[in-house]
C-alpha positions in Angstrom: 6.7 10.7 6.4 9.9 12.1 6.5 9.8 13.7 9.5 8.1 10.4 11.0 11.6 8.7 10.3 13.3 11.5 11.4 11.7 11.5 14.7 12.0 8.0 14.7 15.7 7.6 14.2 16.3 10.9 16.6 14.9 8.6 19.7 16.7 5.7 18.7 19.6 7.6 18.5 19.1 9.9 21.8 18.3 6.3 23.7 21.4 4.6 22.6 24.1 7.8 23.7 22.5 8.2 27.2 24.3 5.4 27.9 27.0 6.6 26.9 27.2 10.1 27.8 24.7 13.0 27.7 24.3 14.9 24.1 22.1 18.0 22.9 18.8 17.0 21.1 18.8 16.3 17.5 16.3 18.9 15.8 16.9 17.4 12.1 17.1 15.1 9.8 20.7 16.2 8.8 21.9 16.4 12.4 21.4 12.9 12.8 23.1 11.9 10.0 25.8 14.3 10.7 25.8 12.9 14.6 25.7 9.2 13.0 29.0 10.0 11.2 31.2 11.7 13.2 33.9 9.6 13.9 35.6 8.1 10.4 36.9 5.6 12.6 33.6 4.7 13.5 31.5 3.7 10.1 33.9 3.6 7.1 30.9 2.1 5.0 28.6 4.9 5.9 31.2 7.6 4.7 31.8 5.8 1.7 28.2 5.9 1.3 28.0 9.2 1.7 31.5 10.5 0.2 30.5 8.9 -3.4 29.5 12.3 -5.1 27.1 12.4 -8.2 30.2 14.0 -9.9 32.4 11.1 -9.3 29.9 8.7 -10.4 28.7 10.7 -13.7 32.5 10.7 -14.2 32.8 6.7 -13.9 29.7 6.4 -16.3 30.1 9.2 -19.0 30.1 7.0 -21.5 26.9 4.8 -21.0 23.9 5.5 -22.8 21.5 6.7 -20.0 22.4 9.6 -18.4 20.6 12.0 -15.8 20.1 13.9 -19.0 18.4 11.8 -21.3 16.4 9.5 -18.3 12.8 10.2 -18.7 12.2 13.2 -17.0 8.8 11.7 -15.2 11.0 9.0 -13.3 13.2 12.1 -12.1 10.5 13.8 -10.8 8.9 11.1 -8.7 9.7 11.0 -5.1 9.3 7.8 -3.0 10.3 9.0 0.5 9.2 5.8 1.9 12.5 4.3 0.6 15.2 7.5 0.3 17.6 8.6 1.9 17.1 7.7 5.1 16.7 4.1 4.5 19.6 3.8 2.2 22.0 5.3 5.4 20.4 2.6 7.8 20.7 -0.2 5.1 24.7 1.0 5.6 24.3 1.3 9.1 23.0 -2.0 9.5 25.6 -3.7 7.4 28.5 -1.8 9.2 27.1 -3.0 12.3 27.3 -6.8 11.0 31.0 -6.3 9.7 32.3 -4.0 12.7 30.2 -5.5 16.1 30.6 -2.4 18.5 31.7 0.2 15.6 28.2 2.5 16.7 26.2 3.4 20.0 23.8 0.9 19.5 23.5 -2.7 18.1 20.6 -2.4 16.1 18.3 -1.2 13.3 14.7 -0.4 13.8 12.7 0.0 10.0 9.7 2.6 11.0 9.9 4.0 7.6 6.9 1.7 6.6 4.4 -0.3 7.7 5.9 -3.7 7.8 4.5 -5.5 11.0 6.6 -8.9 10.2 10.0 -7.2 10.1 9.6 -6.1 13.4 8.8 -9.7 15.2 4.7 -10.3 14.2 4.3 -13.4 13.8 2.2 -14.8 10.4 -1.1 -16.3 11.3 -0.8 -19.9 11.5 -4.3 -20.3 9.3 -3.0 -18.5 6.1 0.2 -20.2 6.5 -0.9 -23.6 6.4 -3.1 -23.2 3.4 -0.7 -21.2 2.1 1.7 -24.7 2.8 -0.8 -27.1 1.1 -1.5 -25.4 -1.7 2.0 -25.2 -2.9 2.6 -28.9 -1.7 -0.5 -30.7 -2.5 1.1 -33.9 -2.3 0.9 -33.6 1.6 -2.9 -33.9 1.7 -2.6 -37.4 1.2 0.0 -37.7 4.0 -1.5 -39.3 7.6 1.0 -37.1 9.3 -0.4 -34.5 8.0 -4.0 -34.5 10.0 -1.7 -34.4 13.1 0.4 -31.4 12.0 -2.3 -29.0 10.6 -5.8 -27.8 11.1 -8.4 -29.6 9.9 -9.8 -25.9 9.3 -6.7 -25.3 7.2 -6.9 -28.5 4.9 -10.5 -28.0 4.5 -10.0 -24.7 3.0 -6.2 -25.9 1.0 -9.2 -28.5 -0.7 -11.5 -25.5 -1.5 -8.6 -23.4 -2.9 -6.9 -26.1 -5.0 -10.3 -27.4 -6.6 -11.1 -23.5 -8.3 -7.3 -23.3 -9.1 -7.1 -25.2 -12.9 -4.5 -28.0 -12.5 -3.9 -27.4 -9.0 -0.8 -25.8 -10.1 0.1 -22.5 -8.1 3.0 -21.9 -10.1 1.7 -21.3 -13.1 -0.1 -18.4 -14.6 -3.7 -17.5 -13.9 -6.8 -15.4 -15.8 -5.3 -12.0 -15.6 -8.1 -11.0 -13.3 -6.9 -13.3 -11.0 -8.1 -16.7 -10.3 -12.1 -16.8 -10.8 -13.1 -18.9 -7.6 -10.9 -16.6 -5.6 -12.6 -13.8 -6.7 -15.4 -15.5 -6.2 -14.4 -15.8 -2.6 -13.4 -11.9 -2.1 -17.1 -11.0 -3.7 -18.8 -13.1 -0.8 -16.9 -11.3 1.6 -17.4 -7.9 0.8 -20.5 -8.7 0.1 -20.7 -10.2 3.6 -19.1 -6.9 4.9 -21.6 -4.5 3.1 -24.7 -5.5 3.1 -24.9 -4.9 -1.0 -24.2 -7.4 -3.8 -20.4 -7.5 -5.5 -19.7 -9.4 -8.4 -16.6 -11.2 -9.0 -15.8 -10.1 -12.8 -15.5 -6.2 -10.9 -12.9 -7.7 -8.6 -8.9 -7.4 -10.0 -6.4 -9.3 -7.8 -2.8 -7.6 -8.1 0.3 -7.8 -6.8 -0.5 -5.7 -3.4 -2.7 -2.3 -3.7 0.5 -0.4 -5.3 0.0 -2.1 -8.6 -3.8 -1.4 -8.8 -3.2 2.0 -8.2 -0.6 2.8 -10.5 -3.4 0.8 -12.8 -5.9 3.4 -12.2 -3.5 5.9 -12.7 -2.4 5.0 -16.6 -5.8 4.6 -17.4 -6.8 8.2 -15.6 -3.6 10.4 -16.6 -2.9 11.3 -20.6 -1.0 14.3 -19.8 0.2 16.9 -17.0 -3.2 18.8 -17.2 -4.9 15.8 -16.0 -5.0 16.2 -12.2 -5.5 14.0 -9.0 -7.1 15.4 -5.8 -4.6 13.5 -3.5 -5.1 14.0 0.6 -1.8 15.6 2.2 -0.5 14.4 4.6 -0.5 11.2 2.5 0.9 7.7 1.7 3.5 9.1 -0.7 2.7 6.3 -3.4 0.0 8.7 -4.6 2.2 11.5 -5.3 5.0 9.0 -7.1 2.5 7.3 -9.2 1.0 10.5 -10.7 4.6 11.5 -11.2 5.6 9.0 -12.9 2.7 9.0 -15.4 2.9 12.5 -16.0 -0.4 14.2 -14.4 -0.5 16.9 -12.1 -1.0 16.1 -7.9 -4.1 18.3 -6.8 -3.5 18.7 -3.1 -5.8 19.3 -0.4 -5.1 19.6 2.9 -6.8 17.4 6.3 -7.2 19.3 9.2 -5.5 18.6 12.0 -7.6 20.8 14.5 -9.6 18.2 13.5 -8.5 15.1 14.1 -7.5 15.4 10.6 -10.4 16.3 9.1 -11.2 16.2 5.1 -14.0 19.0 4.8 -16.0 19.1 1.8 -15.4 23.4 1.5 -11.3 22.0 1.0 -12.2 20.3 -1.6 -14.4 22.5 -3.6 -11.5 25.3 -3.3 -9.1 23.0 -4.2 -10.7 21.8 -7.2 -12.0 25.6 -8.5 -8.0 26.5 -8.2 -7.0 23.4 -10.5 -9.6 24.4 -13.2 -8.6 28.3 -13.0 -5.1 26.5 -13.9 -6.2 24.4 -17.0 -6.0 21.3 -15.2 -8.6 18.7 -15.8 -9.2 16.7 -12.5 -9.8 13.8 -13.2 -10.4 11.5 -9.8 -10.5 12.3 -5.8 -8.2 9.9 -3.4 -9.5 9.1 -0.3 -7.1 7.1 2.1 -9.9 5.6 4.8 -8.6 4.5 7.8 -5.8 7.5 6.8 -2.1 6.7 6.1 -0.3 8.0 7.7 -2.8 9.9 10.0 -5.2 7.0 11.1 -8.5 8.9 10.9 -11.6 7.0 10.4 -13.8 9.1 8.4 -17.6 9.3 9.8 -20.2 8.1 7.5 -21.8 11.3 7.3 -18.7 12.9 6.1 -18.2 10.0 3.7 -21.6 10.4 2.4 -20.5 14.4 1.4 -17.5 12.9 -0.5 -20.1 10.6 -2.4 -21.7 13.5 -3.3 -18.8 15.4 -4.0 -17.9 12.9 -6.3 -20.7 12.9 -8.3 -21.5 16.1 -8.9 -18.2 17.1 -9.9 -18.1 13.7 -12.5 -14.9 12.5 -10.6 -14.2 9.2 -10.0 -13.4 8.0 -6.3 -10.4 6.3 -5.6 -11.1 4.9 -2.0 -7.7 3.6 -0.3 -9.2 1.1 2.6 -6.3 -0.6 3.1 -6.3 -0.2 6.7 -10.2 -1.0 7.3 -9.1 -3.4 9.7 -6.9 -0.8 11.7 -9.3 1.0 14.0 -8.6 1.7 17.3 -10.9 4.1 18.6 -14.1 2.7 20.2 -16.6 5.2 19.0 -14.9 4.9 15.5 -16.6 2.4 12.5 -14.8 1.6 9.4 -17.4 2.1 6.4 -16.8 1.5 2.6 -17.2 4.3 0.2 -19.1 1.3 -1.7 -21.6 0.5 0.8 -22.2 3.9 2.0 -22.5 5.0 -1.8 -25.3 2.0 -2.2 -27.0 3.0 1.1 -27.4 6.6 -0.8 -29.1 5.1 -3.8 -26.6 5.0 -6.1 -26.0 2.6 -8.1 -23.7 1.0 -10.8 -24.3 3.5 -13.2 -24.4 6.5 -10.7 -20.7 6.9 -9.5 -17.3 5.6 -10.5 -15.6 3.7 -7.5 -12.6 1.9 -6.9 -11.6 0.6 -3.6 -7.9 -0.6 -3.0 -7.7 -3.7 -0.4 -4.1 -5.3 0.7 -3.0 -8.1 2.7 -0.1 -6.3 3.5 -1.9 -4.6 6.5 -5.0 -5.5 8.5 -3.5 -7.9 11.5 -2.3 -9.9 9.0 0.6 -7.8 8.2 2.1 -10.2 5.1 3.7 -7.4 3.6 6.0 -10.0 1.6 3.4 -11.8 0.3 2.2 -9.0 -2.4 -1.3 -10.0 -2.3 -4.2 -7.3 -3.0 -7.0 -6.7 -5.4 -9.0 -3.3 -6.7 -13.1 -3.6 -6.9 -13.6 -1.7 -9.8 -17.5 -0.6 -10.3 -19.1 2.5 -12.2 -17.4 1.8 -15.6 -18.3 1.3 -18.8 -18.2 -2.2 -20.8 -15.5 -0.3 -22.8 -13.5 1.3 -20.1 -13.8 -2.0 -18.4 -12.1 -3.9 -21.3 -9.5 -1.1 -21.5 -8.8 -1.8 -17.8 -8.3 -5.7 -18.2 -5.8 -4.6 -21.1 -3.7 -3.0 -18.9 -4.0 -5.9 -16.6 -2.9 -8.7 -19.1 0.0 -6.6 -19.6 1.3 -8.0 -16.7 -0.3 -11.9 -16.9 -1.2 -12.0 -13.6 -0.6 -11.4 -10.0 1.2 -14.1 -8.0 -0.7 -17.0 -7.0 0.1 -16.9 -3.1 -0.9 -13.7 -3.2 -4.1 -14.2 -4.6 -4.8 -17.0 -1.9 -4.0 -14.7 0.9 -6.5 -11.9 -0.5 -9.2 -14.7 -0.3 -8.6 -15.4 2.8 -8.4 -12.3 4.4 -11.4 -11.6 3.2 -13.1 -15.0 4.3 -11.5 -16.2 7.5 -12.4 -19.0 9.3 -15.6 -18.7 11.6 -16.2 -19.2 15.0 -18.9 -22.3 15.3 -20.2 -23.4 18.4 -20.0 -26.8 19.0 -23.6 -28.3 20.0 
């Protein structure tokens, strides 16, 4: 990921000079910062930024209670690329740029340091919107303006919605499970998309996927010699969260020969090397379509992870967050739930947990923090351990929640007879 925004902001940069005069090519991450800041007269809020030394501040605050020596360790080793360093300099940039119009080679900011399609100029899709609208302003529905200025699709559905929510109130909280006519919703749809049965108690809406996998993650990790197979390259959440709950990261390593490949024979290395190490690994991650890679794996190959998974007792954290992002023709997104019910197994057979988000997809509402986990393969105990950790937190935000049952039940296309 790093080098992705390194690469990114080394064009940008390269694209803006040429029209100002010719330079050599930026080969790092450092040069570019180096290249960004060479003039003092250019961006005194970027050498600000980057002339405040940790000496200086721990000097400022040597009195405060938390210190870099006493912070829990865990949060100091976790690493969040996604948002570093890099960011934090264009976040500068970008503010510099406001204040001092003219003070850089270019006049603007592009964010490619995560996937965040409304930031850069998608536009929201006008269905979601509106019942997103109605719902938090029922009182509109009774309006006569309002049949001219939305869908009747959309009002339909705001009905549907605001008839499972209790009260119709979207501001206050909900079962910590989410709303259970939402989930009700979601089961349909995946349902609708698999071919196999889901019920709506195995369905947990959260705030995005993050939250559902750090979820997974305190339930999974006691100590550092519980382990997480964890794809690399990877979505770097994966190797924050077990960080910051104190387990080891178990990589293994996609192939790019390969179109980046997992093979089955990485695994089983990967895994004997944990175990000669004393680490108990606890779960495989699987990020299908791959983040950042884009692979779609092939149902043959998912159906060797399956197995994988179950002979090995691990449990299968499947990442489909991107099942709506495939490009390639020849290429079908499958669930690791549906493929593992087209194998036989069933509820008792294999623990899965599959991650959806409404962050991605086409729909792209990154803001909205709307996601859920389908959590199947668990014990009634386990199960009740899991909603504990969920009512820690009350409940996920209501528009959220919405947006997660609508993305999984759109409107459909009805020919008019």
């Amino acid at each position: 990921m790093r080098r992705f925004v390194a690469d990114k902001a080394k064009t940008l940069i390269n694209r803006s000079r040429t029209t100002c005069s010719s330079s050599s090519p930026i080969t790092t991450s450092t040069s570019v910062l180096q290249r960004l800041t060479s003039s003092s007269s250019q961006s005194p809020a970027v050498l600000r930024f980057l002339s405040t030394s940790s000496d200086s501040m721990a000097s400022d605050y040597s009195s405060t209670p938390v210190t870099l020596n006493n912070v829990n360790p865990k949060v100091l080793k976790c690493e969040y690329a996604v948002r570093g360093e890099i960011v934090n300099l264009a976040q500068k940039l970008q503010q510099d740029l406001k204040e001092n119009p003219g003070s850089h080679p270019f006049d603007e900011i592009l964010y490619c340091n995560i996937g965040n399609p409304q930031s850069l100029a998608q536009q929201p899709i006008t269905f979601f919107r509106e019942v997103l609208a109605l719902c938090d302003h029922p009182l509109i529905l009774d309006k006569s303006e309002t049949q001219g200025l939305f869908s009747a699709d959309s009002i339909e559905r705001a009905f549907q919605i605001l008839d499972q929510i209790p009260g119709r109130a979207t501001g206050a909280y909900s079962h910590s499970q989410g709303i259970k006519g939402l989930r009700d919703t979601i089961a349909s749809g995946i349902e609708a998309r698999d071919g196999f049965p889901a019920d709506p108690n195995d369905i947990f809406l959260t705030d995005g996927a993050s939250p559902a996998v750090h979820m997974m993650m305190q339930l999974l990790i006691g100590s550092e010699n519980d382990g997480i197979l964890c794809p690399i390259p990877q979505y770097p959440l994966y190797s924050a969260s077990i960080a910051l709950h104190g387990g080891t990261l178990v990589p293994y390593y996609l192939d790019e020969e390969t179109g980046w490949g997992l093979e089955v024979s990485e695994l089983e290395n990967q895994l004997k090397t944990a175990k000669s190490k004393g680490i108990n690994v606890r779960a495989l991650a699987v990020i299908n379509p791959g983040n950042p890679t884009g692979q779609v794996l092939a149902e043959a190959n998912q159906r060797e992870i399956v197995e994988f998974c179950k002979k090995e007792g691990l449990v299968l954290l499947a990442d489909e967050v991107y099942q709506e992002n495939v490009y390639v023709p020849e290429k079908q997104f499958h669930s690791f739930k549906k493929v593992a019910r087209s194998m036989g197994f069933g509820e008792k057979d294999i623990s899965l947990v599959s991650f959806q988000s409404v962050s991605k997809g086409f729909y792209g509402e990154c803001g909205k923090r709307g996601g859920y986990m389908e959590v199947t393969g668990f014990s009634p105990e386990i199960r009740e351990q899991i909603y504990k950790v969920a009512s820690v937190n009350l409940c996920s935000n209501i528009s959220g929640q919405i947006l997660a049952s609508l993305v999984m039940s759109p409107p459909k296309i009805c020919k008019t007879i």
